[in-house]
Structures are given as structure tokens and as C-alpha cells.
C-alpha positions as CSV (number, residue, x, y, z in Angstrom):
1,X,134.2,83.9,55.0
2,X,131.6,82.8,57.5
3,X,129.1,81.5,55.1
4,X,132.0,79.4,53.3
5,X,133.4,77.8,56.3
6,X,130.0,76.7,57.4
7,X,129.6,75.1,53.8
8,X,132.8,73.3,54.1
9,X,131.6,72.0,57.2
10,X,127.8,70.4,56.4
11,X,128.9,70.0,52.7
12,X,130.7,66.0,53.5
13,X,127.5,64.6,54.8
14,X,123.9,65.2,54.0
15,X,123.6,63.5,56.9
16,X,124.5,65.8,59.3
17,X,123.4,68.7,57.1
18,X,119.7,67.5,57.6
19,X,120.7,66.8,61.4
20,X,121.6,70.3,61.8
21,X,118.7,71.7,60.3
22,X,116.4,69.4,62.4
23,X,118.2,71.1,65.3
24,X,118.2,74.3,64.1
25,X,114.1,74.0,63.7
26,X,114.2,72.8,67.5
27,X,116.1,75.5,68.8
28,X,113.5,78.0,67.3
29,X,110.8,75.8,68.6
30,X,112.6,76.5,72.3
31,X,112.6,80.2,71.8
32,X,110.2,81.7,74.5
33,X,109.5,85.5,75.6
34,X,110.9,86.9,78.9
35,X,110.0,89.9,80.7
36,X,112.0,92.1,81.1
37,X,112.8,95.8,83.3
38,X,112.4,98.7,81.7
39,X,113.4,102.1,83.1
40,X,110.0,103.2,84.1
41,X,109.8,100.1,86.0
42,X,112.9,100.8,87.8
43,X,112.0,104.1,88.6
44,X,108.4,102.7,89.8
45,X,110.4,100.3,92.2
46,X,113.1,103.0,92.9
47,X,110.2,105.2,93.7
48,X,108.7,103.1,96.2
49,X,112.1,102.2,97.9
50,X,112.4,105.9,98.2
51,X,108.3,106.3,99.3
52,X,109.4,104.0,102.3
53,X,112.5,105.0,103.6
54,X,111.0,109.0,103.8
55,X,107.9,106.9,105.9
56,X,111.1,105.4,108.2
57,X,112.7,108.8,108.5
58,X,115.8,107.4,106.8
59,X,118.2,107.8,104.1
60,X,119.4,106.0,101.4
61,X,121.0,105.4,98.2
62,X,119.1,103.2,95.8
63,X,120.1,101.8,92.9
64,X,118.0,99.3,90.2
65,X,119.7,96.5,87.5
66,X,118.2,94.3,85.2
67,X,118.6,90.8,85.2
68,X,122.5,90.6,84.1
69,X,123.4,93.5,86.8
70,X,123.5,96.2,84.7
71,X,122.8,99.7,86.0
72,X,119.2,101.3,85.1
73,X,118.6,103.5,87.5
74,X,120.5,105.2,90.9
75,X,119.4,107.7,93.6
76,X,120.6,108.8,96.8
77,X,118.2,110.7,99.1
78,X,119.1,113.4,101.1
79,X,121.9,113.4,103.8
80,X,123.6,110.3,102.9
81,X,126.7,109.5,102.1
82,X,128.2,109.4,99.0
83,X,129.5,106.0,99.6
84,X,126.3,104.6,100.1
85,X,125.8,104.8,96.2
86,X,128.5,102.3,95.1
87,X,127.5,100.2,98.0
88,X,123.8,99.8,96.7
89,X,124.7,99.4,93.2
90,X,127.0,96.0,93.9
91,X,124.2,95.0,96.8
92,X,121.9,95.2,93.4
93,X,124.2,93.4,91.1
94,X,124.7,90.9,93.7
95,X,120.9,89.5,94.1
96,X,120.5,90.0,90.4
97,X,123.5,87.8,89.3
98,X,123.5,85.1,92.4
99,X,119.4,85.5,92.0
100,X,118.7,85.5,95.6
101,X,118.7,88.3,98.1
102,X,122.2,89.1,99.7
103,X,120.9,88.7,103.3
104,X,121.4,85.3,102.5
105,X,125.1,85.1,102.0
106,X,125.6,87.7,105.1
107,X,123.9,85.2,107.1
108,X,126.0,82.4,105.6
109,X,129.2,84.2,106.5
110,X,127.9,84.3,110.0
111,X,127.2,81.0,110.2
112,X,130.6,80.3,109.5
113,X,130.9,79.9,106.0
114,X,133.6,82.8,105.8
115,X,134.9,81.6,102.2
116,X,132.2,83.4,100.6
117,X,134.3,86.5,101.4
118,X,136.6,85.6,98.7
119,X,134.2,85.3,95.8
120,X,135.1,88.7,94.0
121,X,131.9,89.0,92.3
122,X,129.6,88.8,95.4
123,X,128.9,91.9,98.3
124,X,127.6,90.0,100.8
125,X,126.0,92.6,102.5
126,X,121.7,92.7,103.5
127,X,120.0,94.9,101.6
128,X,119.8,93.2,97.8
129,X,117.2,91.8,96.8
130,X,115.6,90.6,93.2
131,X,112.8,91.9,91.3
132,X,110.2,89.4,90.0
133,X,107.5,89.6,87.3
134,X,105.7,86.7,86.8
135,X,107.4,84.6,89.1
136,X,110.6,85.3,87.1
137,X,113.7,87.2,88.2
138,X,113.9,90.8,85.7
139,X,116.4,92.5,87.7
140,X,117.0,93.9,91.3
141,X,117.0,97.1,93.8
142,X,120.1,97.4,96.0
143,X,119.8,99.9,99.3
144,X,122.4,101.5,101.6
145,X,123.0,104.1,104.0
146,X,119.7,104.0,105.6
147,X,119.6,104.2,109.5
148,X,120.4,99.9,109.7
149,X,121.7,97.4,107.9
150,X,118.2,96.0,108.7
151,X,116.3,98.7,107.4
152,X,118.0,99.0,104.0
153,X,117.0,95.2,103.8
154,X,113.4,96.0,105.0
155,X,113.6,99.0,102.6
156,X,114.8,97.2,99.3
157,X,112.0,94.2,100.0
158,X,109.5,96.5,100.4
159,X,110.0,98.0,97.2
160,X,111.0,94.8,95.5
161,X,107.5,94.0,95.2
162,X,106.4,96.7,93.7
163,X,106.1,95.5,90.2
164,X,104.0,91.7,91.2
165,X,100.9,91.5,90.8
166,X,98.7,92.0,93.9
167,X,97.7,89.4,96.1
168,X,94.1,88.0,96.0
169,X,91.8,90.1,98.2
170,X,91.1,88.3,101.4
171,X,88.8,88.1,103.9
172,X,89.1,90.9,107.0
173,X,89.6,89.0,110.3
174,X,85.9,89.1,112.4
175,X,85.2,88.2,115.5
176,X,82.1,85.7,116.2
177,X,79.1,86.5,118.1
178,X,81.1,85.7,121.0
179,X,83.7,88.5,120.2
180,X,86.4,85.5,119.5
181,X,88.9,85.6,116.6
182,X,90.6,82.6,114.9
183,X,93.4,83.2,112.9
184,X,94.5,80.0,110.9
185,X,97.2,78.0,110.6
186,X,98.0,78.6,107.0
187,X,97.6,82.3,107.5
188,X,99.8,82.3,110.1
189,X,102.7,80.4,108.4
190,X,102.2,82.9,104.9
191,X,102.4,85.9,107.6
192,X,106.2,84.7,108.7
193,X,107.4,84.1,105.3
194,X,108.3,87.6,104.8
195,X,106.8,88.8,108.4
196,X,103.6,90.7,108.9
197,X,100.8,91.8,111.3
198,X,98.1,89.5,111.9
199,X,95.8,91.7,113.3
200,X,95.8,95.4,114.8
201,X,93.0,96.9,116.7
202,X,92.7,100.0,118.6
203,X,93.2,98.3,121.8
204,X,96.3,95.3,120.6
205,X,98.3,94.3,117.6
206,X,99.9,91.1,116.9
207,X,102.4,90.2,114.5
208,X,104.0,87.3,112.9
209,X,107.6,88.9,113.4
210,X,110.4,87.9,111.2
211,X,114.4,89.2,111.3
212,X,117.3,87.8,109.0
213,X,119.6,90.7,110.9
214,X,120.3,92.9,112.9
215,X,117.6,96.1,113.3
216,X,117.6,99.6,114.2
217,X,116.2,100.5,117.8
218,X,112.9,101.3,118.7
219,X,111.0,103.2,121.5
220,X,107.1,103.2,121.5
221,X,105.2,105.6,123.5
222,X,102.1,103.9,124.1
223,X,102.4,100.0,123.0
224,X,104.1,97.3,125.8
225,X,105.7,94.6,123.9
226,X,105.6,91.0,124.6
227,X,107.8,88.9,122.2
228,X,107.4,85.4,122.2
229,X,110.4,83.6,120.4
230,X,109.5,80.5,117.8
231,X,112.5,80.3,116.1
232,X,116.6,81.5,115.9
233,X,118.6,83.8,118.6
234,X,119.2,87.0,118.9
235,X,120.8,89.6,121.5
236,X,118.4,92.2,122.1
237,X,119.4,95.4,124.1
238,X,116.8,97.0,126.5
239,X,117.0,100.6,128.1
240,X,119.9,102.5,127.8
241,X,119.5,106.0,125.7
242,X,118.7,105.9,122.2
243,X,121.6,107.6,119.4
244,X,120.5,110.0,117.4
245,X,116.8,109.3,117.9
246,X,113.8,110.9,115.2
247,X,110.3,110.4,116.1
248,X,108.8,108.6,112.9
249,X,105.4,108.4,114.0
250,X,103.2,110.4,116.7
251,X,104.8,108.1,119.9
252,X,106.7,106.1,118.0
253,X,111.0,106.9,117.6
254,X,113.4,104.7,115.8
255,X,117.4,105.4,115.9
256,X,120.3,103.7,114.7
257,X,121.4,102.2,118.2
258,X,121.0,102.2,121.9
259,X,124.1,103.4,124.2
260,X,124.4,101.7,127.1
261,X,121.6,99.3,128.2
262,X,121.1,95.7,129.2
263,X,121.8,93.0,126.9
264,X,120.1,89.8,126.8
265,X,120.3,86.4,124.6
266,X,116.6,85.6,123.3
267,X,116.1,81.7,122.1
268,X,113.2,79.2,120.9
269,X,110.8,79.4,124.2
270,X,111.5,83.1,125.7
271,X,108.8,85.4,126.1
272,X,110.0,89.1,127.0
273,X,108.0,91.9,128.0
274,X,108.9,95.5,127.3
275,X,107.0,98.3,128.8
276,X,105.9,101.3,126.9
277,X,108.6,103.8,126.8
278,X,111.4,101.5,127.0
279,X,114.2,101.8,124.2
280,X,115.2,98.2,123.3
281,X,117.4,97.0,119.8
282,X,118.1,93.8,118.5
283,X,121.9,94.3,118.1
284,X,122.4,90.6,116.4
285,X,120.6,88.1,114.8
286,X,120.9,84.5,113.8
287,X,118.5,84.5,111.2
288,X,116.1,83.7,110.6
289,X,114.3,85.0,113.8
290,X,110.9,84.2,114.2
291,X,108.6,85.4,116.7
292,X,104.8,86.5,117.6
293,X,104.8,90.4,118.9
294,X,101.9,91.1,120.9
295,X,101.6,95.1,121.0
296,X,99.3,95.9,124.2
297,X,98.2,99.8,123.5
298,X,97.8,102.1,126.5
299,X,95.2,104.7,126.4
């Protein structure tokens, strides 16, 4: 019955018989290949995900969709909540189908822009973020129940990258015969994109520093911090005891929170200094939050 109703419809006018053929012939011509995620690849970018949040000491439910949100893969580490699961599979769904990492919208809602609340479709919560091959969008990893809403964001970007091709190999950072280093500008800009050390020696580190939320706290045994804000606000907690602390690292512990403390309100300008030892948290951020982190090291 198809094939006869589409007769009776060319079949008046050889006109628009020819017309449709000419645009049939251009819609083939318009037919191009697109990558796509398999379910190796998923568990390649699950396994990464996973790689990282056993490096953080953290948790985790992780969950991978191709491009139209549909579930490839799911895992949830050890001692996390069951919840966690469904969470990560919409915070995957949601950067697939909106094509953008759900950080965004949190931040949005922030701002002000509470209406996004009411889209059905959307869980606007950090922690989503897509996949790319090829510079285009294949799917994308959701992560929840980790120790912050920050680190399941830090966790799922992470491991989004797993599948892009690795960046050009660059030359290390030298000092000249003078012992001075010059890091450039364009270096420097690339680094905040997605945030990243600059350099790290035995004796200092230095970081381009970026946050789009809130983070988990931090206590370092050996490293003073000075921060040095360029861009954003943020309240960030110093002293105080830290909540169900693990050591990550040999003098290095991360925990959820901090209870008690002092809170400050950091903006474009501030410079802050944190001793070694300290416990200090970014409770909230008005991403994004840019800022160089000089990491003296005490031997």
C-alpha cells in the first residue's frame, strides 16, 4: 500500500517526479559517517572514571550513554549508595541530550535562572559531562556519590577524555642559564580552560586553578598555599576539624567538609595564604573561579 500511494502522488507531474529524484540524489550526497560509542569504549571511559576516584579515595556510581542518552554501561564502586546509581545515569543523559556538561545548568540555577528547575528532561546537577571523538559529541559519563559534588565533576571530566586523541607533545618548562623560567601567555590561558599545574618542582608548584562548584576539603601536610584570585567568588572555610577525613596521599587528606572554622568571601584581587597543616574548603562557588595556587613545599 506504501509503494501505491507514493505512485499516486509523483504520478500527476513528471515535474515533480524528476524534482524528487533530484532531491533524493542530494539527500544521499548529504549522508556522512559519525562515530559512534561502543561498549568497550564506555567501559574504557567507565574504567578511567573509576581509576580516578580509587586515586581520590572516593566512591561512586558511574554510568556511560551514547549520544541519544541511552544506557551502555553502569557501575557503582564500593560503599556507595544505591541512590547514587540513578543519579549518575540522568547526570549522563543530561550532558548527552542538552550536549554540554550539567555543571553548567547548576551554575545557571545559581545565578538565578531557577526556571530550569522545571524542565523535566534536565538533572541539573555537576557531575555530567559529554564524551567527544573527533571533536564530536558520541555520548557521555554521569558520576555521583563520590566525596563532593565537585569531585564527581572533577571525576566524570577526567575520564571524559579518555577516548580523545592525546595532545601534541610539548616542550618541558627549563630554566635559562640564569635559573629563570617563563611560562607564556598562551600556556597560561590553555592551563585555566579546564585548570592545571603549570609547573611543580621539589621545592614549589604552581597552578592555573579553576572551580565551577563547590569542592571537598583539603589539609596538606607539607605545602603552604597562597591563592591569588583572577576571576569569580567563592566562600572558602579555613581551620576548623575536618569530617570524616582519609589520607589520599603520604601528607595529603581530603574529606567531605570542615566543621566549624572561619569563613571568608574570596573575590577578583585577594591573595590568601594558608599554612601547611591547615584544613580549609571552598564551601561555594560562583563559577567560574579562577585563580593561580602557589604551593610552597616544606622540607
Amino acid at each position: 500500500m506504501r509503494h501505491l500511494l507514493t505512485m499516486r502522488l509523483v504520478a500527476p507531474s513528471m515535474t515533480a517526479l524528476v524534482l524528487g529524484l533530484g532531491l533524493a540524489a542530494s539527500a544521499r550526497a548529504q549522508v556522512t559517517s559519525h562515530p559512534g560509542l561502543t561498549l568497550d569504549g564506555a567501559k574504557a571511559v567507565a574504567g578511567a572514571a573509576a581509576a580516578e576516584a580509587h586515586r581520590l579515595n572516593a566512591g561512586g556510581a558511574i554510568a556511560i550513554v551514547d549520544e541519544g542518552g541511552a544506557v551502555l554501561y553502569v557501575e557503582r564502586l564500593a560503599n556507595t549508595f544505591v541512590a547514587s546509581t540513578t543519579v549518575a545515569i540522568e547526570k549522563a543523559r543530561t550532558a548527552a541530550q542538552f550536549r554540554r556538561p550539567t555543571r553548567d545548568f547548576e551554575n545557571a540555577i545559581a545565578k538565578g535562572r531557577t526556571s530550569l528547575v522545571a524542565v523535566s528532561a534536565m538533572t541539573p546537577l555537576q557531575g555530567g559531562v559529554p564524551i567527544q571523538v573527533d571533536g564530536q559529541i558520541v555520548g557521555a559519563i554521569g558520576v555521583s556519590g563520590a566525596m563532593s559534588a565537585q569531585q564527581d565533576d572533577d571525576i566524570a571530566t577526567a575520564a571524559a577524555a579518555t577516548l580523545q586523541a592525546p595532545p601534541a607533545a610539548t616542550t618541558p618548562l627549563a630554566p635559562d642559564a640564569d635559573g629563570v623560567i617563563l611560562i607564556g601567555g598562551a600556556t597560561t590561558r590553555d592551563a585555566f580552560v579546564k585548570g592545571r599545574p603549570l609547573i611543580e618542582t621539589g621545592a614549589y608548584k604552581i597552578h592555573a586553578s579553576r572551580r565551577d562548584g563547590a569542592g571537598g576539603a583539603e589539609v596538606h601536610g607539607r605545602d603552604t598555599d597562597i591563592f591569588y584570585i583572577l576571576e569569580g567568588t567563592a566562600t572558602l572555610v579555613t581551620g576548623g576539624k575536618a569530617v570524616d577525613a582519609k589520607t589520599t596521599a603520604p601528607d595529603e587528606i581530603r574529606a567531605p567538609s570542615l566543621e566549624g572554622g572561619t569563613a571568608r568571601t574570596l573575590a577578583k584581587g585577594d591573595v590568601v595564604v594558608i599554612p601547611n597543616g591547615v584544613p580549609h574548603w571552598f564551601k561555594e562557588v560562583q563559577g567560574p573561579f579562577l585563580y593561580y595556587t602557589v604551593k610552597v613545599t616544606a622540607k
